[in-house]
GUPATI-682615 format. One record per residue (C-alpha): residue in three letters; z, y, x. Coordinates in nm, 2 decimals. Example, Ala and Ser with C-alpha at 12.3 -4.5 7.8 and 13.67 -1.06 7.14 Angstrom:
resn->ALA	up->0.78	north->-0.45	east->1.23
resn->SER	up->0.71	north->-0.11	east->1.37
END
This chain:
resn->UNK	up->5.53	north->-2.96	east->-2.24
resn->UNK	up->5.40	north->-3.17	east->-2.53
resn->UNK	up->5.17	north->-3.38	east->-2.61
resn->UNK	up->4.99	north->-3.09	east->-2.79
resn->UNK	up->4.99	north->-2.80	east->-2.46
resn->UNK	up->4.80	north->-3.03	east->-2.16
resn->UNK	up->4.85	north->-2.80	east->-1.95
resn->UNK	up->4.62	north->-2.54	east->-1.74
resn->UNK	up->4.29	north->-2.63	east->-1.58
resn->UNK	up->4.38	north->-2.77	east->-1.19
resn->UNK	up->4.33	north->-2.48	east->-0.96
resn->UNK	up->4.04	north->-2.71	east->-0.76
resn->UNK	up->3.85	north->-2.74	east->-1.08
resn->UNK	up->3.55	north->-2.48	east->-1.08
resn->UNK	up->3.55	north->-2.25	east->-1.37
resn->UNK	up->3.16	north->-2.35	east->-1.43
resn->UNK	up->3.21	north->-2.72	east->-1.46
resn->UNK	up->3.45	north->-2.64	east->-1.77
resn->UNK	up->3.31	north->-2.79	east->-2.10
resn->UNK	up->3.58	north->-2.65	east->-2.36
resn->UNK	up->3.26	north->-2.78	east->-2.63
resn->UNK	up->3.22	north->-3.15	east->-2.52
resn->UNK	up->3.18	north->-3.34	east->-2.84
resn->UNK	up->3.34	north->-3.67	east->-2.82
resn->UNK	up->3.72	north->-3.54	east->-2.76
resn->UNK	up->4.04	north->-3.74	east->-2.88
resn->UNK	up->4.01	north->-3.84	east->-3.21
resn->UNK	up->3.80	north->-3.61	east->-3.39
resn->UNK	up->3.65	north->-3.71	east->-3.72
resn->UNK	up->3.30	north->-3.64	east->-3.91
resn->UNK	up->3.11	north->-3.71	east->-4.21
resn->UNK	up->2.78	north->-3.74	east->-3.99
resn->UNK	up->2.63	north->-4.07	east->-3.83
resn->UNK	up->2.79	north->-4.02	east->-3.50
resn->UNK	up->2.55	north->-4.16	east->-3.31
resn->UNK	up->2.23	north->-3.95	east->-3.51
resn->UNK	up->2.36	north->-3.59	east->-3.34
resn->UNK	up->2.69	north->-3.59	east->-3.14
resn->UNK	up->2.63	north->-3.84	east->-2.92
resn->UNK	up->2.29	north->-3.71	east->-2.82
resn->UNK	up->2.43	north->-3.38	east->-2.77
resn->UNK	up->2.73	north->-3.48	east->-2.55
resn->UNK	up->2.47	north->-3.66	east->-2.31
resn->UNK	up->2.30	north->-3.33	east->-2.26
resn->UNK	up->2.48	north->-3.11	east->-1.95
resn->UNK	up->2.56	north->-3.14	east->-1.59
resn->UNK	up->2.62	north->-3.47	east->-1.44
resn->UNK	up->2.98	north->-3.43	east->-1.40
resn->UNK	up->3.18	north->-3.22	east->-1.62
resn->UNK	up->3.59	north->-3.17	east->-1.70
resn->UNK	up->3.66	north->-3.15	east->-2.02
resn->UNK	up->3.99	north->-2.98	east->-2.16
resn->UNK	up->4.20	north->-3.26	east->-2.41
resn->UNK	up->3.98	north->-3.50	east->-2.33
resn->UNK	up->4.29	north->-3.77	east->-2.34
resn->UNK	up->4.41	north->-3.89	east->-2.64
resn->UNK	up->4.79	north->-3.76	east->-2.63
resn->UNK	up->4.72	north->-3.48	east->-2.41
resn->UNK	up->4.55	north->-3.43	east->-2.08
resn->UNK	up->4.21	north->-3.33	east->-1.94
resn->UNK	up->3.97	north->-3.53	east->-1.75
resn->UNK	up->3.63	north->-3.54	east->-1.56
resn->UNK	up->3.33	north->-3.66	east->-1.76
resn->UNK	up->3.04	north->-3.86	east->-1.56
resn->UNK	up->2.73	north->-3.86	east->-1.75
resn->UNK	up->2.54	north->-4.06	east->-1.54
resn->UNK	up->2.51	north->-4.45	east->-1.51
resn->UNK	up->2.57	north->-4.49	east->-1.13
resn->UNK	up->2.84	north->-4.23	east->-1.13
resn->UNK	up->3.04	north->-4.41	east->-1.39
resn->UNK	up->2.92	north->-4.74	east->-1.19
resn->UNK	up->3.05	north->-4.62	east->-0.88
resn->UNK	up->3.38	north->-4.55	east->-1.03
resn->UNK	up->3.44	north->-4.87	east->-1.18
resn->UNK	up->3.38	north->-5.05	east->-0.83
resn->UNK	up->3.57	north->-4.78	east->-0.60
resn->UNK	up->3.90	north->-4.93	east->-0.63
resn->UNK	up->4.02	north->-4.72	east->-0.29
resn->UNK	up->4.00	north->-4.40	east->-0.52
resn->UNK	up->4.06	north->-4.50	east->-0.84
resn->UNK	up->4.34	north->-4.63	east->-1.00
resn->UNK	up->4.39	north->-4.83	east->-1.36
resn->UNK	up->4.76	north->-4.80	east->-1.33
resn->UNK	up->4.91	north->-4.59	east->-1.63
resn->UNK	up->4.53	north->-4.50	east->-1.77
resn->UNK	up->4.62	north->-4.61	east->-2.14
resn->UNK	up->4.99	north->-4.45	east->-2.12
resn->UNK	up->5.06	north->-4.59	east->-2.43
resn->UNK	up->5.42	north->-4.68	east->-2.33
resn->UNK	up->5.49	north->-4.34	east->-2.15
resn->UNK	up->5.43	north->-4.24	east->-2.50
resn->UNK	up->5.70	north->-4.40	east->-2.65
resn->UNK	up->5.95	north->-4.31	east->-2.31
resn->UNK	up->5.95	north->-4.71	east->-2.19
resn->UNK	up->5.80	north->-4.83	east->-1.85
resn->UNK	up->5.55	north->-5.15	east->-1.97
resn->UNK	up->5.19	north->-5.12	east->-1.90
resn->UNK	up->4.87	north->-5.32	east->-2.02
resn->UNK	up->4.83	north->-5.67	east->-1.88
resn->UNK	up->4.58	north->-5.67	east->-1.70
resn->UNK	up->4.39	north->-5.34	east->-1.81
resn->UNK	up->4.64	north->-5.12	east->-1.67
resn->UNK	up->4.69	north->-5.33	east->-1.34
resn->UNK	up->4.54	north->-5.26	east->-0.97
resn->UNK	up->4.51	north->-5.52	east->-0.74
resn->UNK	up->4.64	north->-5.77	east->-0.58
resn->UNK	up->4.84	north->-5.81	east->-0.90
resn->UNK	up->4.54	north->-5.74	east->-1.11
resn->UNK	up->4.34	north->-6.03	east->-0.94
resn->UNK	up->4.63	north->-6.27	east->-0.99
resn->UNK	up->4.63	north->-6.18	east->-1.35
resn->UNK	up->4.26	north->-6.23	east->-1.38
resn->UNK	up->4.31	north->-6.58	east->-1.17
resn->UNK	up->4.51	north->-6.70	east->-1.44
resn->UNK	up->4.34	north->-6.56	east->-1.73
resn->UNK	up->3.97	north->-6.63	east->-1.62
resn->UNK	up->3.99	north->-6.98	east->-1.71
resn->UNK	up->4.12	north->-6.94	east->-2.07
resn->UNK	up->3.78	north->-6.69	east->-2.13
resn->UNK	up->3.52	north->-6.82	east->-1.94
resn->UNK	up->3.17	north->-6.91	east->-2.10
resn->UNK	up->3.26	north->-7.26	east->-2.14
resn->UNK	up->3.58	north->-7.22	east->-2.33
resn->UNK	up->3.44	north->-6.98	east->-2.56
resn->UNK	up->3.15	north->-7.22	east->-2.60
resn->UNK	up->3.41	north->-7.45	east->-2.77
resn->UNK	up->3.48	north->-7.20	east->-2.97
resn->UNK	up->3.19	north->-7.15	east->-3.18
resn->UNK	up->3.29	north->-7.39	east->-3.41
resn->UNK	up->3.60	north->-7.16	east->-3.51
resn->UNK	up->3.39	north->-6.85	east->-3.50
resn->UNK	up->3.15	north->-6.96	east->-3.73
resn->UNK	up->3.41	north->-7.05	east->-3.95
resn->UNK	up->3.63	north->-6.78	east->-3.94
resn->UNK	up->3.27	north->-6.54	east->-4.04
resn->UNK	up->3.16	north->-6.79	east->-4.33
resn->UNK	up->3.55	north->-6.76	east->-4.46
resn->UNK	up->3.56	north->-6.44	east->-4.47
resn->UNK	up->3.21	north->-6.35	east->-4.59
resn->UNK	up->3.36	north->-6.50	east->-4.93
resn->UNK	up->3.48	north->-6.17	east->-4.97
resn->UNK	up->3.19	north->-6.04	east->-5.08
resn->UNK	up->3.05	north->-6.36	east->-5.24
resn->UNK	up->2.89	north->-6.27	east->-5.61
resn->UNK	up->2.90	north->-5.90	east->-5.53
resn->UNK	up->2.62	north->-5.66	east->-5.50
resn->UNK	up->2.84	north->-5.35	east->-5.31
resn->UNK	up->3.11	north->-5.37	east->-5.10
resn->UNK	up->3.32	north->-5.20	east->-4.83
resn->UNK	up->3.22	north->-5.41	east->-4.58
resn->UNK	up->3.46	north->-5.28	east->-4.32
resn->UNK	up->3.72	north->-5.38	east->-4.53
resn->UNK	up->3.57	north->-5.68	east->-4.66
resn->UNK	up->3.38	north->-5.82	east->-4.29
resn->UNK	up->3.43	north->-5.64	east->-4.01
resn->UNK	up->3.78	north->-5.59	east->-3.97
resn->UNK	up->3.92	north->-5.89	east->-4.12
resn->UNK	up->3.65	north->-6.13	east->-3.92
resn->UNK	up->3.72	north->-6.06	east->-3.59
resn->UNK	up->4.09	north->-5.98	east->-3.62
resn->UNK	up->4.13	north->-6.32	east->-3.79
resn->UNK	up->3.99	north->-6.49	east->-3.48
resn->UNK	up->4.22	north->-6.30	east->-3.24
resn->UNK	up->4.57	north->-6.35	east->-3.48
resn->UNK	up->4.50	north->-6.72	east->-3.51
resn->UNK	up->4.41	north->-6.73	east->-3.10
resn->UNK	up->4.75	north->-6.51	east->-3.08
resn->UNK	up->4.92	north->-6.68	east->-3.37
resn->UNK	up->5.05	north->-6.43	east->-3.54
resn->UNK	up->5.00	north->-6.43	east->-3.95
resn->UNK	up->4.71	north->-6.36	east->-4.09
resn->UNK	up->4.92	north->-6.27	east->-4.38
resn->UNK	up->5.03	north->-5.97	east->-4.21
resn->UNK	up->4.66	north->-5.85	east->-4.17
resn->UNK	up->4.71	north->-5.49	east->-4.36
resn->UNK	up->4.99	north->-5.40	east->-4.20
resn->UNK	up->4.82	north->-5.47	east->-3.81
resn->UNK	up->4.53	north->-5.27	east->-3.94
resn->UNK	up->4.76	north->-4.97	east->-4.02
resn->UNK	up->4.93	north->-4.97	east->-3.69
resn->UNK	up->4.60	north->-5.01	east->-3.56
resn->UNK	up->4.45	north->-4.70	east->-3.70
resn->UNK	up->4.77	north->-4.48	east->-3.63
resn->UNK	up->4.74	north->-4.56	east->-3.28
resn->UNK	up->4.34	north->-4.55	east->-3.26
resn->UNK	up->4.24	north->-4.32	east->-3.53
resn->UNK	up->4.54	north->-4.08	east->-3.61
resn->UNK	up->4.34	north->-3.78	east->-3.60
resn->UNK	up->4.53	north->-3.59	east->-3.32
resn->UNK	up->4.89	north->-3.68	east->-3.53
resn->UNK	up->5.06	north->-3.80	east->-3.19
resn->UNK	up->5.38	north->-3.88	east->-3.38
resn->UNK	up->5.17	north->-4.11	east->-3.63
resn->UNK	up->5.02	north->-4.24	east->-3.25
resn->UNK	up->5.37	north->-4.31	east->-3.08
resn->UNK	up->5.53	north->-4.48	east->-3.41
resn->UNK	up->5.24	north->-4.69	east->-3.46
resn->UNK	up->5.30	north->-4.78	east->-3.06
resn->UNK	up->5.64	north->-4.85	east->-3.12
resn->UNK	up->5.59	north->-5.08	east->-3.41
resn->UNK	up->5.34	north->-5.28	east->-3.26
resn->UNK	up->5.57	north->-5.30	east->-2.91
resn->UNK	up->5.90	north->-5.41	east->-3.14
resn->UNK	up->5.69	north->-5.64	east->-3.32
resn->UNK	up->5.53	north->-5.84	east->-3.00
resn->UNK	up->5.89	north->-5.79	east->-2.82
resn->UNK	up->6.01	north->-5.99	east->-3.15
resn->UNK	up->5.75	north->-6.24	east->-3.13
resn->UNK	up->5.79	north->-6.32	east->-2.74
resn->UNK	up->6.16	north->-6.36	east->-2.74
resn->UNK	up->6.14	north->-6.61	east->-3.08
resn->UNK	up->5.84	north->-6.81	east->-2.88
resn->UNK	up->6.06	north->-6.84	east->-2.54
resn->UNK	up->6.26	north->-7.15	east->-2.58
resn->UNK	up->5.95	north->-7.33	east->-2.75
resn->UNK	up->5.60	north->-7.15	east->-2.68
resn->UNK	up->5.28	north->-7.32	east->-2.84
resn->UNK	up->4.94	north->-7.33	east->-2.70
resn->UNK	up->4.87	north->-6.98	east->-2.82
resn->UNK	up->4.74	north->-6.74	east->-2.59
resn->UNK	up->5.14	north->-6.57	east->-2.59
resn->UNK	up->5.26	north->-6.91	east->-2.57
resn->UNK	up->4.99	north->-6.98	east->-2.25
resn->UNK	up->5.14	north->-6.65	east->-2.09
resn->UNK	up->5.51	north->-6.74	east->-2.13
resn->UNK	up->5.45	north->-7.09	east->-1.98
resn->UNK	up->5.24	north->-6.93	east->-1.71
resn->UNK	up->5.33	north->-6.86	east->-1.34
resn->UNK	up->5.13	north->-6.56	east->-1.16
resn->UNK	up->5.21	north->-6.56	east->-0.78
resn->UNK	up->5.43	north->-6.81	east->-0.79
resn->UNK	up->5.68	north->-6.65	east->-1.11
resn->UNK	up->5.69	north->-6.64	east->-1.45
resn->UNK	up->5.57	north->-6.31	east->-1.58
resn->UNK	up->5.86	north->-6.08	east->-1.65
resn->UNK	up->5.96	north->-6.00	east->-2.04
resn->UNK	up->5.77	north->-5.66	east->-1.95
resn->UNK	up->5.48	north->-5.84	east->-1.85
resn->UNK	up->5.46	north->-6.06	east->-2.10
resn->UNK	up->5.50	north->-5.76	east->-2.36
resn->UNK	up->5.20	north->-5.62	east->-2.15
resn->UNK	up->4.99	north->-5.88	east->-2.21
resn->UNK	up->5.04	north->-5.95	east->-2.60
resn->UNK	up->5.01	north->-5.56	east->-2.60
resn->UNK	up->4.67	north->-5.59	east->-2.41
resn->UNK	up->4.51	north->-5.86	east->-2.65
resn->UNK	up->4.65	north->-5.67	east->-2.94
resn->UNK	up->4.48	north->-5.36	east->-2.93
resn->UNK	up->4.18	north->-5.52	east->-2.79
resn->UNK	up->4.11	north->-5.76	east->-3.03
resn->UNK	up->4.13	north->-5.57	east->-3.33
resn->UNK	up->3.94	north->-5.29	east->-3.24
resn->UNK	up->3.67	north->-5.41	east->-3.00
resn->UNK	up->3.43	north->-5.63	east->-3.17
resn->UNK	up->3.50	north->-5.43	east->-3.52
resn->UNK	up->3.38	north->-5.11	east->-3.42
resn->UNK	up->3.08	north->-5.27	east->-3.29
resn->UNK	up->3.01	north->-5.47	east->-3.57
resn->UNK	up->3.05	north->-5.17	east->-3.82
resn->UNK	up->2.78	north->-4.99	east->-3.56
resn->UNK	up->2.53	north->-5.24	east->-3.57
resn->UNK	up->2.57	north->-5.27	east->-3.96
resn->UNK	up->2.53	north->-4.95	east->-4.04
resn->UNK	up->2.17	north->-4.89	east->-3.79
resn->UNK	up->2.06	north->-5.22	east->-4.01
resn->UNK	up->2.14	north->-5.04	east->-4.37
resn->UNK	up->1.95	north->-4.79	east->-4.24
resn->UNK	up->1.63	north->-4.96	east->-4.05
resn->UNK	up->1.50	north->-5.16	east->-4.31
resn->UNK	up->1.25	north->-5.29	east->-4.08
resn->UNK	up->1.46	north->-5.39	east->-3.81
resn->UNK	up->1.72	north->-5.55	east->-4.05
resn->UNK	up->1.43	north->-5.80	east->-4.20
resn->UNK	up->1.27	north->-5.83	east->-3.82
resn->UNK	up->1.60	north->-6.00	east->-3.74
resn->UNK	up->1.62	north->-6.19	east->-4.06
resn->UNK	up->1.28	north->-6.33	east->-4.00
resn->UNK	up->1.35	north->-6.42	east->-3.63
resn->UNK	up->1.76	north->-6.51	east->-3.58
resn->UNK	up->1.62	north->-6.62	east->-3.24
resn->UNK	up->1.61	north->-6.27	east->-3.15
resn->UNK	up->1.94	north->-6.18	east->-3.23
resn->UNK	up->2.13	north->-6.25	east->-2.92
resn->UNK	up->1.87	north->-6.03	east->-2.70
resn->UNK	up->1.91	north->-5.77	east->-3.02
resn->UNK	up->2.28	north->-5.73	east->-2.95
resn->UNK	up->2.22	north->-5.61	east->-2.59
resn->UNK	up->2.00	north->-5.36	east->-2.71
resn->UNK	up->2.31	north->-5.22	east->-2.97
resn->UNK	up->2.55	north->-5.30	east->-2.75
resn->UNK	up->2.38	north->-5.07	east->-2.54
resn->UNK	up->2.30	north->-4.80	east->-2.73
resn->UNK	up->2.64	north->-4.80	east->-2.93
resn->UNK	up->2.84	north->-4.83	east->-2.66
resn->UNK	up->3.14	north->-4.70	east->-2.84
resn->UNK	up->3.46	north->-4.69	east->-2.62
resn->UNK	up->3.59	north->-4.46	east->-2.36
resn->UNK	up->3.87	north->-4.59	east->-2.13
resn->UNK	up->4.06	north->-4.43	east->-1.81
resn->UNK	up->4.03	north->-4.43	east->-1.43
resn->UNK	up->4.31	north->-4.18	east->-1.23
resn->UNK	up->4.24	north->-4.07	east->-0.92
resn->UNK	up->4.48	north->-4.22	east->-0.61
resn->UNK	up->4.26	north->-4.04	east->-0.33
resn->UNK	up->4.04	north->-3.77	east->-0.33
resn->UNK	up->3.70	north->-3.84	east->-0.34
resn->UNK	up->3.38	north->-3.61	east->-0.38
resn->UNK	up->3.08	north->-3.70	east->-0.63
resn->UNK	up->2.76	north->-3.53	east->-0.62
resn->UNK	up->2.95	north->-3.23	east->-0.46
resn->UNK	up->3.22	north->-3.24	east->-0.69
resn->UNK	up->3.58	north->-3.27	east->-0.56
resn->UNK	up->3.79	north->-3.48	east->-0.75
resn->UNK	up->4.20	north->-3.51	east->-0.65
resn->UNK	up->4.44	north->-3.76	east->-0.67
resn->UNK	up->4.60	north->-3.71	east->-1.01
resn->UNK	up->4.30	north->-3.62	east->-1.22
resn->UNK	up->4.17	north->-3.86	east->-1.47
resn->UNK	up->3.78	north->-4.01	east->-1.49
resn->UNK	up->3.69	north->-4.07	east->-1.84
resn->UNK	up->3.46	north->-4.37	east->-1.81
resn->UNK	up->3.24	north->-4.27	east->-2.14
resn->UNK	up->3.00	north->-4.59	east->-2.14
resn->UNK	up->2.84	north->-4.42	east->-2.48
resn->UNK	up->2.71	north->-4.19	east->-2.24
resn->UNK	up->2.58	north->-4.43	east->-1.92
resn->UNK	up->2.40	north->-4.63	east->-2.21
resn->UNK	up->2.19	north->-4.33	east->-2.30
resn->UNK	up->2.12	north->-4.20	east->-1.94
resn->UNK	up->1.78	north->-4.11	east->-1.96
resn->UNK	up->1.74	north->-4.20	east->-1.62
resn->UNK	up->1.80	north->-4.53	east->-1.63
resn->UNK	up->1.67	north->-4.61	east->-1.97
resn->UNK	up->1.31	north->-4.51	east->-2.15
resn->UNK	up->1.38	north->-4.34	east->-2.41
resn->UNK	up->1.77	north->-4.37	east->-2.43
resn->UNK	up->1.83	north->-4.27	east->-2.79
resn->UNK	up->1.55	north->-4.48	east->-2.93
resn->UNK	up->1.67	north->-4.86	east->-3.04
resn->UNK	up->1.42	north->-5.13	east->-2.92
resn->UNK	up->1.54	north->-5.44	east->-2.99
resn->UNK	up->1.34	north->-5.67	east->-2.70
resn->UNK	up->1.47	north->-5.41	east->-2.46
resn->UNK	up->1.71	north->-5.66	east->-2.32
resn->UNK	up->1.91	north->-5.38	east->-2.11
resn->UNK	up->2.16	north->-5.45	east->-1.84
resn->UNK	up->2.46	north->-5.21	east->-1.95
resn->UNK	up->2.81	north->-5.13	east->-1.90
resn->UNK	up->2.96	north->-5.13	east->-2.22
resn->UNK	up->3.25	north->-5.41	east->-2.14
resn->UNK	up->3.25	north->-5.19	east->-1.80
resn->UNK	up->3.22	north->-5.37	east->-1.45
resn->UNK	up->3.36	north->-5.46	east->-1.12
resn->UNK	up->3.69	north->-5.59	east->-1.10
resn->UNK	up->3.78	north->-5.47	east->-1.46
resn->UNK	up->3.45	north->-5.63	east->-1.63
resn->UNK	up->3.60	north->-5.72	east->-1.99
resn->UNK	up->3.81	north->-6.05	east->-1.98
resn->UNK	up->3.69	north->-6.14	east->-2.35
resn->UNK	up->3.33	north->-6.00	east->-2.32
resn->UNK	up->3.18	north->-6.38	east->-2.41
resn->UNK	up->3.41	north->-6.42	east->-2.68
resn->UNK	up->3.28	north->-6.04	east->-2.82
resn->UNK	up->2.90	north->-6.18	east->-2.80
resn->UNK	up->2.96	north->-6.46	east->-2.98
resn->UNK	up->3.14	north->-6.31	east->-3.27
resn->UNK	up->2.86	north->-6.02	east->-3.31
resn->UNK	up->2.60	north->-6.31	east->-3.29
resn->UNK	up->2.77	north->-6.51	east->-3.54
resn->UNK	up->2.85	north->-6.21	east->-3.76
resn->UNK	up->2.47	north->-6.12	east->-3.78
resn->UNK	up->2.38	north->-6.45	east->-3.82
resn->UNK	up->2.63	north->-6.52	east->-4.11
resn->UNK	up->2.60	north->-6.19	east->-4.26
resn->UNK	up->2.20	north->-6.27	east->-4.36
resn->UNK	up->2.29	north->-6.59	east->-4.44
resn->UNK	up->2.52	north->-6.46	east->-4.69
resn->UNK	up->2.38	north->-6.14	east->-4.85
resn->UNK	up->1.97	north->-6.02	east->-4.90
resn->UNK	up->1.88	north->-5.69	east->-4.74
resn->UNK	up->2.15	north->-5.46	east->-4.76
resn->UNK	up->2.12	north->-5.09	east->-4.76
resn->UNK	up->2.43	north->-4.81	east->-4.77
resn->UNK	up->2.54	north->-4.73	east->-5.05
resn->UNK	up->2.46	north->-4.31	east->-5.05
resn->UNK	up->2.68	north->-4.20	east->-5.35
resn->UNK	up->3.01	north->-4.32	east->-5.09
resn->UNK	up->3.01	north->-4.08	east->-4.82
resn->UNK	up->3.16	north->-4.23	east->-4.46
resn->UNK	up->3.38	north->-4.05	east->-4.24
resn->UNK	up->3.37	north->-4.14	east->-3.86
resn->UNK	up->3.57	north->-4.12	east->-3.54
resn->UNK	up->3.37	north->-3.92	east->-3.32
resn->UNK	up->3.57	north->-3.91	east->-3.00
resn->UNK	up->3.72	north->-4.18	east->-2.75
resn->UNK	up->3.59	north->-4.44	east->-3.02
resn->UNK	up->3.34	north->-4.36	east->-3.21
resn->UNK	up->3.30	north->-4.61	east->-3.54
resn->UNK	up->3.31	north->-4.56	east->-3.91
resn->UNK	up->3.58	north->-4.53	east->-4.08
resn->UNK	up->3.45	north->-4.71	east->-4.44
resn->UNK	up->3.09	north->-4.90	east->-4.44
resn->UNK	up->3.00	north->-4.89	east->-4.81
resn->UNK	up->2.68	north->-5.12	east->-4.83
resn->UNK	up->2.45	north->-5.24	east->-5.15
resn->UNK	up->2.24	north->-5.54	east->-5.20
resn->UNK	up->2.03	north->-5.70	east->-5.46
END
């Protein structure tokens, strides 16, 4: 079986919970605002749902639409497993996993023992100082113009600069991480384009980790070689896990939220020169989009069965935990699909319980920075209308281009 045949629907699955139509599958791509039709429509249905192909490289997997389903999940760590959820080395036949995404405990909590310090509020604090710089660097992009692709230009290179230089890997190299980025992340269902783009970035960090070994820096690889967990020095898997792991992370995350956020601006005049008027508001603004843009499926597989809302689900299956969906659950939230930006919402979108996102307060302060640099730098943008954007619209939904204008 390939990656292309799934296989058949689990005999325990009932025919009626079958969504073959679900909209945000894999990697599909549109010339609509994702968020102004799909999204809306996928958060219409029954609670709990499986959805054929719903894993990128093959494989189906329930769908919770509602907050405190997906809430439940995240915490119920007797039923649910984060081991192998990515499979992004199963895909390229070698035995690594994510470091410590793809880890259960008690290894996952010695992971997060050791890592907790290196992201916690205060030490992203002292960090502002580089994030501010790294935005007003690479806003000089766009210096003297009055279009740009600001994906190209902002988005991608400004967070992705902060994570290489925390990494230190060359910024230099910048193009060619974005390509192996997009062929593992937006590959449009081209699973060879996903596994080489896997295998370049796994050869590359191998590369980088064994070069570091005899000397490691104060780099967040060289911090991991040096490290013990449990009383050890993380394996060369482990440590390939863990580059691997801050890799993908950081040069997707905060991008695709970014380019979200952007975009609703270019297109909500008002709301753009509210938050020019009151920067203030800005940090309570990000809630709201994070919210509401929640913008990244991940993985939980079943370990021991476990019934929700009547529904039986077995060890083996996969729960996708769609946080695009538990931000728009109307019955947690007034008006789901509307953006108010003092709403000041609790949310899941860096998920929670023992898997709460280990660089969530560095993520915050880059899309506070980045809003706050970006009026600084440019008047009241708008898109540009005569450039058409294409869109993932699947397990990450974001643009793929963000052509804006200015005065």
């Amino acid at each position: 079986m390939n990656l292309h045949e799934p296989g058949p629907i689990p005999n325990h699955v009932p025919e009626a919970l079958v969504e073959t139509d679900f909209p945000l599958v894999g990697h599909n791509v549109t010339e609509e605002n994702p968020f102004d039709r799909i999204v809306q429509e996928a958060c219409e249905g029954p609670d709990i749902v499986y959805v054929p192909n719903m894993v990128p490289g093959g494989g189906h997997a329930w769908v919770l639409r509602r907050y405190e389903d997906l809430r439940e999940v995240y915490y119920d760590v007797e039923h649910f497993s984060n081991k192998g959820f990515a499979s992004l080395a199963k895909l390229i036949d070698e035995d690594w996993s994510l470091v410590p995404a793809e880890q259960d405990a008690p290894e996952h909590t010695f992971y997060r023992q050791l890592l907790n310090p290196v992201f916690a509020p205060g030490s992203m604090a002292k960090m502002e100082g580089l994030v501010r710089k790294a935005a007003t660097d690479t806003l000089e992009n766009v210096r003297g113009k009055t279009q740009s692709d600001f994906l190209e230009d902002f988005t991608f290179p400004f967070p992705v600069g902060v994570v290489l230089d925390l990494m230190d890997l060359p910024r230099e190299r910048m193009k060619e991480f974005q390509e192996w980025e997009n062929m593992i992340l937006q590959n449009g269902g081209d699973f060879d384009l996903m596994r080489q783009g896997i295998r370049n970035v796994a050869d590359y960090l191998r590369g980088v980790i064994a070069e570091r070994k005899d000397n490691p820096g104060d780099d967040l690889i060289g911090f991991a070689i040096k490290a013990e967990v449990n009383g050890r020095k993380l394996t060369d898997k482990e440590l390939l896990g863990y580059a691997f792991n801050f890799y993908i992370g950081g040069l997707d995350t905060v991008t695709t939220n970014t380019s979200n956020i952007l975009r609703y601006l270019a297109t909500h005049q008002e709301e753009q020169r509210y938050l020019r008027e009151n920067p203030d508001q800005i940090r309570v603004a990000i809630e709201e989009f994070l919210r509401i843009f929640a913008a990244v499926t991940t993985y939980r597989v079943c370990i021991k069965e476990r019934t929700i809302k009547g529904v039986t689900i077995k060890p083996g299956d996969k729960v996708a935990m769609c946080t695009t969906l538990a931000g728009r659950d109307a019955t947690v939230y007034d008006d789901p699909h509307e953006v108010r930006l003092d709403r000041n919402p609790t949310h899941m979108t860096f998920a929670t319980g023992p898997h709460h996102c280990l660089g969530v307060h560095l993520a915050r302060r880059e899309l506070r920075v980045a809003l706050e640099e970006v009026f600084k730098a440019i008047p009241q943008f708008r898109l540009d209308t005569d450039k058409p954007i294409k869109s993932q619209a699947g397990v990450i939904i974001q643009p793929q281009s963000l052509p804006l204008r200015w005065d």
